[in-house]
DRENDO-1510 file (C-alpha; in Angstrom, 1 decimal, always signed):
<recs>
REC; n; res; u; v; w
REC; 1; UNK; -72.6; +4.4; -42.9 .
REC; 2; UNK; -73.3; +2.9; -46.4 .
REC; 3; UNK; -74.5; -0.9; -46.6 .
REC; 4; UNK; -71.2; -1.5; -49.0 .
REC; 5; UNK; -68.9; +0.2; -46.3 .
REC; 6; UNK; -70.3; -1.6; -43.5 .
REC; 7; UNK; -70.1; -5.0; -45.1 .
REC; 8; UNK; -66.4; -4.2; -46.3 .
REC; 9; UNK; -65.7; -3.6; -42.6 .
REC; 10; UNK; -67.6; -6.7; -41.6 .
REC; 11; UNK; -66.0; -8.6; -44.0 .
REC; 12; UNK; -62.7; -7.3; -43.4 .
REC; 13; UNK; -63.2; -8.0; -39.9 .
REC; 14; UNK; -63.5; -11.3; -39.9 .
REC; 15; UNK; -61.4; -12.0; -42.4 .
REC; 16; UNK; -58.5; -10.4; -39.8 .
REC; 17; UNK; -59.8; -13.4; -36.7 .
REC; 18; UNK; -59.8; -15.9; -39.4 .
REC; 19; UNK; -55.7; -15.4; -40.3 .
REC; 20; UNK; -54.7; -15.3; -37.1 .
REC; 21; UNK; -57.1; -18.2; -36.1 .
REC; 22; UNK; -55.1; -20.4; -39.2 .
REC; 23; UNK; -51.8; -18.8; -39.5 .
REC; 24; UNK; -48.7; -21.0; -37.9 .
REC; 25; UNK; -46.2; -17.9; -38.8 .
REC; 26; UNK; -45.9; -14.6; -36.3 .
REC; 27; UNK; -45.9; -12.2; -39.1 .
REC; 28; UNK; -49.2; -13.5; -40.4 .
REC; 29; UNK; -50.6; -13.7; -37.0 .
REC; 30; UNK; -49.6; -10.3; -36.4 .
REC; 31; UNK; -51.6; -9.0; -39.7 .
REC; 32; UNK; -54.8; -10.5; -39.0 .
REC; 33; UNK; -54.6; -8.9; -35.6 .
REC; 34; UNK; -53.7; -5.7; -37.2 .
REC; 35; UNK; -56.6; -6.0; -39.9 .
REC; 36; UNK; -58.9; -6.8; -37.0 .
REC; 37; UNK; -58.0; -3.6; -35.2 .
REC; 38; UNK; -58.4; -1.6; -38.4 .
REC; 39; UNK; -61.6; -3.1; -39.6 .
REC; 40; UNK; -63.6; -1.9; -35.6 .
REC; 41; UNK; -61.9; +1.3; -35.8 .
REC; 42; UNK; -64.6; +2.7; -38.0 .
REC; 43; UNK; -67.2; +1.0; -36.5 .
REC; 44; UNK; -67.1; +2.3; -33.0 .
REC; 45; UNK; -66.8; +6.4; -34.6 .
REC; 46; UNK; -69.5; +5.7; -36.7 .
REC; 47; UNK; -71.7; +7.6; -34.7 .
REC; 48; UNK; -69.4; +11.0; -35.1 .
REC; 49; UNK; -70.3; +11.7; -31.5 .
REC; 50; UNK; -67.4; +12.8; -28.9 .
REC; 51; UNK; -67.4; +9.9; -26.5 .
REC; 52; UNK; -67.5; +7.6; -29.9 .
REC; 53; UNK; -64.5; +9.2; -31.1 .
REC; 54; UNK; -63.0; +9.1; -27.2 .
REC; 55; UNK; -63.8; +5.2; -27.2 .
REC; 56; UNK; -62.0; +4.8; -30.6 .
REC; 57; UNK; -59.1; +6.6; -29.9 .
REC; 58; UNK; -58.4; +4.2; -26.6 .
REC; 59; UNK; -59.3; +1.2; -28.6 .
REC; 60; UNK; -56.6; +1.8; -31.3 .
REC; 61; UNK; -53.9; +3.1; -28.7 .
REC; 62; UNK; -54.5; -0.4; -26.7 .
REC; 63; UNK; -54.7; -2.7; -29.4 .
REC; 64; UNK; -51.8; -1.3; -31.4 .
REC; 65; UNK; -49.9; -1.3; -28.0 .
REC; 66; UNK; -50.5; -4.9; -28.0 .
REC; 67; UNK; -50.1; -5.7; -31.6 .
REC; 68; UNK; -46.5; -4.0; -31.0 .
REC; 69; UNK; -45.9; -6.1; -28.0 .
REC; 70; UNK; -46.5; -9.5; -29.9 .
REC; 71; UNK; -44.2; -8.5; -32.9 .
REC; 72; UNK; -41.6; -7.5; -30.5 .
REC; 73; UNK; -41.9; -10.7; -28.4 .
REC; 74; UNK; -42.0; -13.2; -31.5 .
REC; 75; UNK; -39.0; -11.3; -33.0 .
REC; 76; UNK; -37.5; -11.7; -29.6 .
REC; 77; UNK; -38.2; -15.5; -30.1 .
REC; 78; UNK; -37.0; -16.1; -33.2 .
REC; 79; UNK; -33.8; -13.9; -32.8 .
REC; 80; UNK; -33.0; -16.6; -29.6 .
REC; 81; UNK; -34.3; -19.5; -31.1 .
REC; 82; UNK; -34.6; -19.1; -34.9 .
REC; 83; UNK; -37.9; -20.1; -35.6 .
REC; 84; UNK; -41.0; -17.8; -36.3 .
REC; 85; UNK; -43.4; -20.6; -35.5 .
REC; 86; UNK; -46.3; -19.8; -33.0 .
REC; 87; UNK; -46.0; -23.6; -31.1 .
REC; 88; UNK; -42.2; -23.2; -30.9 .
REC; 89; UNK; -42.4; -19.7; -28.3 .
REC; 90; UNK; -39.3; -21.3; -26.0 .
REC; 91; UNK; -37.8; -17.8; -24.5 .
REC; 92; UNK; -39.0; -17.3; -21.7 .
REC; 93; UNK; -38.8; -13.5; -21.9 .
REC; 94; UNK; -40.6; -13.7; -25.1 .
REC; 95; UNK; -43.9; -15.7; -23.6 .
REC; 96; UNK; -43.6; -13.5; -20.9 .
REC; 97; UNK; -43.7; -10.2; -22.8 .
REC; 98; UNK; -46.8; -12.5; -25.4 .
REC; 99; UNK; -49.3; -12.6; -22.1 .
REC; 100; UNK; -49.4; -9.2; -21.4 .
REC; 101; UNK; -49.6; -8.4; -24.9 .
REC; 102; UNK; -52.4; -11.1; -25.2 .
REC; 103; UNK; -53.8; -9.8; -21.9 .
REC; 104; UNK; -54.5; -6.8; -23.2 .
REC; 105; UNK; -56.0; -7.5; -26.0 .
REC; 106; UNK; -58.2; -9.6; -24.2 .
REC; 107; UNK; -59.0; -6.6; -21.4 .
REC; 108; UNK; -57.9; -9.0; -18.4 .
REC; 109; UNK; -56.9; -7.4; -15.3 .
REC; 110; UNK; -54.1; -5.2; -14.7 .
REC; 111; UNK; -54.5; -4.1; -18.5 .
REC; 112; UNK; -58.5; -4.1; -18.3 .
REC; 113; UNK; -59.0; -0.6; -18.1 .
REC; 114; UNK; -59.7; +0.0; -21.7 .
REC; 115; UNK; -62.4; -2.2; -22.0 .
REC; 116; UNK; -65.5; -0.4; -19.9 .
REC; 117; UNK; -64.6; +2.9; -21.8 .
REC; 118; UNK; -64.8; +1.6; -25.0 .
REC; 119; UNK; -67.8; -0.2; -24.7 .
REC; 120; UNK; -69.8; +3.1; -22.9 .
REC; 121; UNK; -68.6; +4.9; -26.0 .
REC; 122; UNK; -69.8; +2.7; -28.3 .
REC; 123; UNK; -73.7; +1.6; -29.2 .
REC; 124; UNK; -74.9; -2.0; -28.3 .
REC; 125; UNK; -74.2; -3.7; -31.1 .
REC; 126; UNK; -70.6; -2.7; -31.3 .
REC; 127; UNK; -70.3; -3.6; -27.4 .
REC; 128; UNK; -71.8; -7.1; -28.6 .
REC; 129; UNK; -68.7; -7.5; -31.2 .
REC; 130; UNK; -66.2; -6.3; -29.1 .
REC; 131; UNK; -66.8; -8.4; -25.9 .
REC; 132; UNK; -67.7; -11.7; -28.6 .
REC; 133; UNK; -65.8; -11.9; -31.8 .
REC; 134; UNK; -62.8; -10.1; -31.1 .
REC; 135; UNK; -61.8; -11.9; -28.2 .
REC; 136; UNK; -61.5; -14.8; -31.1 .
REC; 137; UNK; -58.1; -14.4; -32.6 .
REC; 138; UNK; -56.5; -13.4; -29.1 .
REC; 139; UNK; -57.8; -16.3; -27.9 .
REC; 140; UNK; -56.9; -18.6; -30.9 .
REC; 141; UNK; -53.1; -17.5; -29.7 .
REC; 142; UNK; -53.2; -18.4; -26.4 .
REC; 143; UNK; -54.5; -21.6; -27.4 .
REC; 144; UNK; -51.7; -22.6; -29.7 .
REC; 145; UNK; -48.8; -21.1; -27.5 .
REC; 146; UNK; -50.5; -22.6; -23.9 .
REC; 147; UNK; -47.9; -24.8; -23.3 .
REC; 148; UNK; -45.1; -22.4; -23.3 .
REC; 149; UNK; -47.0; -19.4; -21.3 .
REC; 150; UNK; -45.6; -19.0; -17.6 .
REC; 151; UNK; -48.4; -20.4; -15.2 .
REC; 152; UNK; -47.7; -18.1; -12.2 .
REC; 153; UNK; -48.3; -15.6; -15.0 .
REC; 154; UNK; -51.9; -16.5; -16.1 .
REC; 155; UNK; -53.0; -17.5; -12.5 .
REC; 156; UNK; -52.0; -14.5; -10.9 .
REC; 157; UNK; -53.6; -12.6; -13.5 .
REC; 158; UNK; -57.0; -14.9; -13.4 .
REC; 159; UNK; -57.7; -14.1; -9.9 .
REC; 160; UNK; -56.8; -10.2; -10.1 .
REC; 161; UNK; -59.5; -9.9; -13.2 .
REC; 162; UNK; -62.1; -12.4; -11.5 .
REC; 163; UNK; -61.9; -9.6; -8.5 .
REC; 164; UNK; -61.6; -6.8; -10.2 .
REC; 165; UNK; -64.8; -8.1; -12.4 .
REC; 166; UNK; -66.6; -8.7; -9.7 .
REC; 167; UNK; -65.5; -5.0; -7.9 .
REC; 168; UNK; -65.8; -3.2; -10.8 .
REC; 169; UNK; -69.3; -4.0; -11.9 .
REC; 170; UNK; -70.7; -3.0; -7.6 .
REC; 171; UNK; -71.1; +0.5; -8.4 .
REC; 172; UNK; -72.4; +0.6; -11.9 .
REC; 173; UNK; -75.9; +2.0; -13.0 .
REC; 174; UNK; -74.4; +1.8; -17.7 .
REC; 175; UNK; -75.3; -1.9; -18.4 .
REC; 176; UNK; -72.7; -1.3; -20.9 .
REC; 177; UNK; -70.0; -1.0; -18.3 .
REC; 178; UNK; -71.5; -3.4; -16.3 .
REC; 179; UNK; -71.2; -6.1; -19.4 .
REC; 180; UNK; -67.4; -4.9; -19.6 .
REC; 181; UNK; -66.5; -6.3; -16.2 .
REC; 182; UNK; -68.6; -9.2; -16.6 .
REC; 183; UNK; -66.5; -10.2; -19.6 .
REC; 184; UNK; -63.3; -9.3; -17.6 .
REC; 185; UNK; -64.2; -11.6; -14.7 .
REC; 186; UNK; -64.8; -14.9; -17.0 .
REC; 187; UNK; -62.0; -14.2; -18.9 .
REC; 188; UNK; -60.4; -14.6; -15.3 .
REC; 189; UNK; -62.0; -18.2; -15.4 .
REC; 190; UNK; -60.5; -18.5; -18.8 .
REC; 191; UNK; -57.3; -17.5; -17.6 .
REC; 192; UNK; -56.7; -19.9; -14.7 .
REC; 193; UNK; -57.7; -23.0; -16.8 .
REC; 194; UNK; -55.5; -22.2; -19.7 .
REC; 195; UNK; -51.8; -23.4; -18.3 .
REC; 196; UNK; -54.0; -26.5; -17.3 .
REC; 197; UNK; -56.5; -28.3; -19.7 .
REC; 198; UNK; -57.5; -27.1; -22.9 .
REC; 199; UNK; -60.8; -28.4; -24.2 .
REC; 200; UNK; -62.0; -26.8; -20.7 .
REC; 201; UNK; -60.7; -23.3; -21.8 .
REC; 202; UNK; -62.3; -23.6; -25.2 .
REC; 203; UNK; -65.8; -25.2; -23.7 .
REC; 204; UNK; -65.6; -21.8; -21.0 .
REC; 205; UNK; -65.2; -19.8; -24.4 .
REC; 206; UNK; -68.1; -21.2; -25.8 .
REC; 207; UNK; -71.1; -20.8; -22.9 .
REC; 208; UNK; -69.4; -17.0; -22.3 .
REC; 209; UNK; -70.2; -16.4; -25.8 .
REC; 210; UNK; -73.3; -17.7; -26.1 .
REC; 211; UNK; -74.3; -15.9; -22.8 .
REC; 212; UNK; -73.1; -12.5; -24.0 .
REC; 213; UNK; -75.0; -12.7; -27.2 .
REC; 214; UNK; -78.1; -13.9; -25.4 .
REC; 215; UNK; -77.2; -10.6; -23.3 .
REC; 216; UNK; -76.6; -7.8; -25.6 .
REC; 217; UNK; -79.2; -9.3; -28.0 .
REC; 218; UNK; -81.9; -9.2; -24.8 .
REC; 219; UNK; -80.8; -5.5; -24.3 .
REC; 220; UNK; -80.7; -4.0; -27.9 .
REC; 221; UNK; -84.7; -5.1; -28.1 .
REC; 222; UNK; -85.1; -3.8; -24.8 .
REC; 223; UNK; -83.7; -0.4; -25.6 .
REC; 224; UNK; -81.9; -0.9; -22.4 .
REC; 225; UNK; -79.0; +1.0; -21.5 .
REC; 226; UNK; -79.2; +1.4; -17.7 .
REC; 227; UNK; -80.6; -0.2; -15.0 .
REC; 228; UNK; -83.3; +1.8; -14.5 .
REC; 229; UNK; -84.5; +1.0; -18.1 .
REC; 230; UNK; -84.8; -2.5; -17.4 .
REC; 231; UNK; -87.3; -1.7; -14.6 .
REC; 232; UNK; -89.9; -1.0; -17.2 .
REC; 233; UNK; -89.1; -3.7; -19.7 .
REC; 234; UNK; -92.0; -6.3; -18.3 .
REC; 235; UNK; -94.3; -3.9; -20.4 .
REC; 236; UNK; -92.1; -4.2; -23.5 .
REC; 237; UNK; -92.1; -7.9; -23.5 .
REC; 238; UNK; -93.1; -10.0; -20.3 .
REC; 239; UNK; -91.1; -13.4; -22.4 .
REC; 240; UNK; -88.0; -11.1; -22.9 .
REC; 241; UNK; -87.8; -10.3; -19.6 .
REC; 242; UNK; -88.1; -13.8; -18.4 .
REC; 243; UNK; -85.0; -14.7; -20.7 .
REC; 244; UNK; -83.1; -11.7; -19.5 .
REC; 245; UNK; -83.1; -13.3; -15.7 .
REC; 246; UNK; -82.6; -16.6; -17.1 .
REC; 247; UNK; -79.4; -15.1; -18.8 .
REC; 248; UNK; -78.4; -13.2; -16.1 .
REC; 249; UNK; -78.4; -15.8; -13.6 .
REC; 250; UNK; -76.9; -18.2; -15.9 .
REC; 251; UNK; -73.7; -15.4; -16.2 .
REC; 252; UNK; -73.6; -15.4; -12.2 .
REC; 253; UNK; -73.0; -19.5; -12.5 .
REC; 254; UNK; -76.0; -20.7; -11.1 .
REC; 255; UNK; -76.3; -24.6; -10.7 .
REC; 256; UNK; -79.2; -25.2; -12.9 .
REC; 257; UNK; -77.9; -23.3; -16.1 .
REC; 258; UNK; -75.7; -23.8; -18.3 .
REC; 259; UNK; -73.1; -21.0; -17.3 .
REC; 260; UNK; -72.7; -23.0; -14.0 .
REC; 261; UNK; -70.8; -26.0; -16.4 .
REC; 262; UNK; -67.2; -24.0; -16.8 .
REC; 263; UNK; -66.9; -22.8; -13.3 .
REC; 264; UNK; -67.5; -26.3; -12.1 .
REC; 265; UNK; -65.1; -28.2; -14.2 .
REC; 266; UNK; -62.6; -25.5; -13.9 .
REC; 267; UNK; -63.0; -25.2; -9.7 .
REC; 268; UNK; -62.9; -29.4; -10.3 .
REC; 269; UNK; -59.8; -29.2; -12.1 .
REC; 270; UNK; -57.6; -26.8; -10.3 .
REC; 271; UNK; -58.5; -28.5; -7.2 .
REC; 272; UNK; -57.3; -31.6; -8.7 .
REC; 273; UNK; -53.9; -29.7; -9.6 .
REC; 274; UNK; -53.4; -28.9; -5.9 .
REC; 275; UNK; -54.5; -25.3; -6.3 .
REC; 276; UNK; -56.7; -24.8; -3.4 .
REC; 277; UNK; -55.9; -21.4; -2.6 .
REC; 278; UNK; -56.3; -20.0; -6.0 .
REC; 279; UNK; -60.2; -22.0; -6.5 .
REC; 280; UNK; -61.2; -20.5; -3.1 .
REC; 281; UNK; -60.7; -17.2; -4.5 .
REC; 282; UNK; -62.2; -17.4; -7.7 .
REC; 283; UNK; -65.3; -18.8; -6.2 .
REC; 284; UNK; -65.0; -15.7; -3.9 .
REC; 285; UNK; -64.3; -13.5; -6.8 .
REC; 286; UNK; -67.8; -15.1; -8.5 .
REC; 287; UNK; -69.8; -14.1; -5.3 .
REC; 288; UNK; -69.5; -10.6; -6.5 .
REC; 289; UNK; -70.0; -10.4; -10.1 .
REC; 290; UNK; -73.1; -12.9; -8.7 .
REC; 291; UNK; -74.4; -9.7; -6.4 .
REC; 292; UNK; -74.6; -7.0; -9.4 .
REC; 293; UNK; -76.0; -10.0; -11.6 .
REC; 294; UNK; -79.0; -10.6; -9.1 .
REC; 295; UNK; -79.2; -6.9; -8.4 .
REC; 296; UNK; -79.4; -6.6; -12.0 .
REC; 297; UNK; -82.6; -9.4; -12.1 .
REC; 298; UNK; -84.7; -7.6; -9.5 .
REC; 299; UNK; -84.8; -4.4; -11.6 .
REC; 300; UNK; -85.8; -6.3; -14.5 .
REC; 301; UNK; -88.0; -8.9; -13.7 .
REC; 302; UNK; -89.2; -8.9; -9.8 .
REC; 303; UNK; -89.8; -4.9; -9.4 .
REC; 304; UNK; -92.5; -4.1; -11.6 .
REC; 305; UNK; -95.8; -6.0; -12.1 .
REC; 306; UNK; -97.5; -6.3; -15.2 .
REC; 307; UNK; -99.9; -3.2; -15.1 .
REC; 308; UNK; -100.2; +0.4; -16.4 .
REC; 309; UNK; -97.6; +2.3; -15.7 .
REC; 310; UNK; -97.2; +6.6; -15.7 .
REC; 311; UNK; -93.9; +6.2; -18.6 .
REC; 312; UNK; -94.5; +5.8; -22.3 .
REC; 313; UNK; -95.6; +2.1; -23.0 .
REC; 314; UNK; -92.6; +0.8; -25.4 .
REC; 315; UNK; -94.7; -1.8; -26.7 .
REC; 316; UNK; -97.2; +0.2; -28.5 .
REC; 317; UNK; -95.0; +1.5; -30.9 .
REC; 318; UNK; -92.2; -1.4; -31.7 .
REC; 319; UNK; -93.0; -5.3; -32.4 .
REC; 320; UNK; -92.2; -7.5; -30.1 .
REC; 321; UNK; -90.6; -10.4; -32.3 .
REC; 322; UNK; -87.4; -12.1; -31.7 .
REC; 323; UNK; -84.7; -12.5; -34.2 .
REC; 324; UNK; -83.2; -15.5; -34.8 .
REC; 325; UNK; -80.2; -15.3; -33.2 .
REC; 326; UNK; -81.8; -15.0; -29.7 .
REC; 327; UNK; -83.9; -17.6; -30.3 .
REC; 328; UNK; -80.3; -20.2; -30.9 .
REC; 329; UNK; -78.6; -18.2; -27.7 .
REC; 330; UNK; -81.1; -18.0; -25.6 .
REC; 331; UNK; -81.8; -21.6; -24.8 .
REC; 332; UNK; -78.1; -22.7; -25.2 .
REC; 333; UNK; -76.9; -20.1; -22.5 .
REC; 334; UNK; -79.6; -21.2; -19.9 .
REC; 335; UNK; -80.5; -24.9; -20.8 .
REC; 336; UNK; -77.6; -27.0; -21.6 .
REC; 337; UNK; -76.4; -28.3; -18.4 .
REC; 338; UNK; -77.9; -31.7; -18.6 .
REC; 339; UNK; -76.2; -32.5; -21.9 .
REC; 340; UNK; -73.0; -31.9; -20.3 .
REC; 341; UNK; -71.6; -35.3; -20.7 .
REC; 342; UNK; -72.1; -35.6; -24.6 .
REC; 343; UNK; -70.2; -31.9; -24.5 .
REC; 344; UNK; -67.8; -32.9; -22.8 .
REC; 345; UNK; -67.2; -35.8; -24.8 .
</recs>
């Protein structure tokens, strides 16, 4: 793909999150989420390869599915009420019919079963986009209509994609796959704080993406695209490999990283609320993504020591240098639990 054509697409999508980030009308909303869907479309088939074409093809089913199902519910709305205003969602049909719709654009559990396909079929970097950026403009809706969404709704649906992320990722040997169902179980956390307190929701949005980019980026360098691949990445770069644990671990919520922040507040909050039942099993739910995440860290950092080895040495052939963007993610998705005050003030 061309330089001009990939920065159009880029561009474009972006420019799709950003209008339905600042949009206070449906229709506009609804464009931006349609420009979003048609700007990744091209991206994941760049690669003219069957299971890319496979992985676009669900994409675009899914997300126009859902784009569909948010026109229909807001033109549901404002037939009842009048109003195409995103704050002023009062049927209840209508919010109803907008969390499913939202859900699965988000990949949340029962409508998660896109997201792992997509993401095999597609190469790193486009995994990195899809389980980041375009979980923006979804989430910029939910935000702004979280006061009308049904509660039952979003709980029931928090601890169903909490345990089916944690279930779904037991089995895997594709990181990619295994990075899908770690994004549908936080987006569980997510879920179960949203009918409750905001600036949690948005503070949970923040470490998960700064822990997925510290992720992918750590597995692009690597070349690592299975489990077994990460068992020889100490030769590669012994540094990378210790921030891949530190990552990892900070995913599974471990208390002294930073990804251990949002679970706490949120397990603090719905506890407050009375909601003992749902908390116990979400912490439950975390005990399994916690397993493949630790499984994960003794391939890559505790089973191989740092001698000659019978495969090809990768660092003879590629530098070892770290972009930027690790070096901001990195220590912000392992290190910022002791600022945690001033963040959350």
């Amino acid at each position: 793909m061309s330089p001009m054509t990939t920065s159009l697409l880029i561009s474009s999508l972006a420019t799709g999150t950003i209008i339905t980030a600042s949009s206070h009308h449906w229709l506009m909303a609804w464009i931006g989420l349609e420009l979003n869907t048609l700007s990744i479309i091209p991206i994941i088939s760049k690669q003219h390869h069957p299971r890319a074409t496979e992985a676009a093809t669900k994409y675009f089913l899914t997300q126009a599915a859902a784009s569909a199902t948010v026109l229909f519910s807001s033109t549901l709305n404002a037939w009842q009420t009048g109003s195409w205003d995103i704050t002023q969602m009062t049927s209840t049909t209508s919010n109803i019919l907008l969390t499913l719709a939202l859900a699965m654009k988000l990949g949340l559990a029962p409508t998660h079963f896109w997201l792992p396909e997509v993401l095999q079929g597609s190469t790193m970097k486009t995994a990195l986009i899809i389980t980041t950026w375009q979980k923006l403009a979804p989430m910029a809706l939910i935000y702004q209509t979280m006061n009308n969404l049904p509660p039952t709704l979003l709980l029931l649906m928090a601890a169903t994609s909490t345990f089916i992320g944690g279930w779904g990722g037991l089995n895997q040997t594709q990181l990619r796959k295994l990075m899908a169902y770690s994004s549908i179980a936080h987006l569980g956390w997510m879920a179960a704080i949203t009918p409750i307190m905001s600036n949690i929701l948005i503070l949970n949005l923040m470490i998960y993406l700064l822990m997925t980019t510290s992720m992918f980026t750590t597995l692009i360098l690597s070349k690592s695209k299975t489990i077994q691949d990460t068992a020889t990445s100490w030769t590669y770069s012994p540094m990378l490999t210790t921030i891949t644990m530190l990552t990892l671990l900070s995913l599974g919520g471990l208390p002294p990283l930073t990804g251990f922040l949002p679970k706490w507040l949120i397990m603090e909050e719905l506890t407050l609320q009375n909601l003992i039942p749902i908390t116990v099993m979400l912490a439950m739910a975390s005990l399994l993504s916690l397993f493949f995440y630790l499984r994960l860290t003794y391939t890559t950092s505790l089973t191989l020591s740092p001698n000659t080895t019978t495969s090809r040495h990768k660092w003879r052939f590629k530098s070892t240098r770290t972009p930027l963007l690790l070096n901001i993610a990195a220590p912000m998705a392992t290190l910022m639990l002791p600022i945690s005050p001033l963040i959350l003030q």
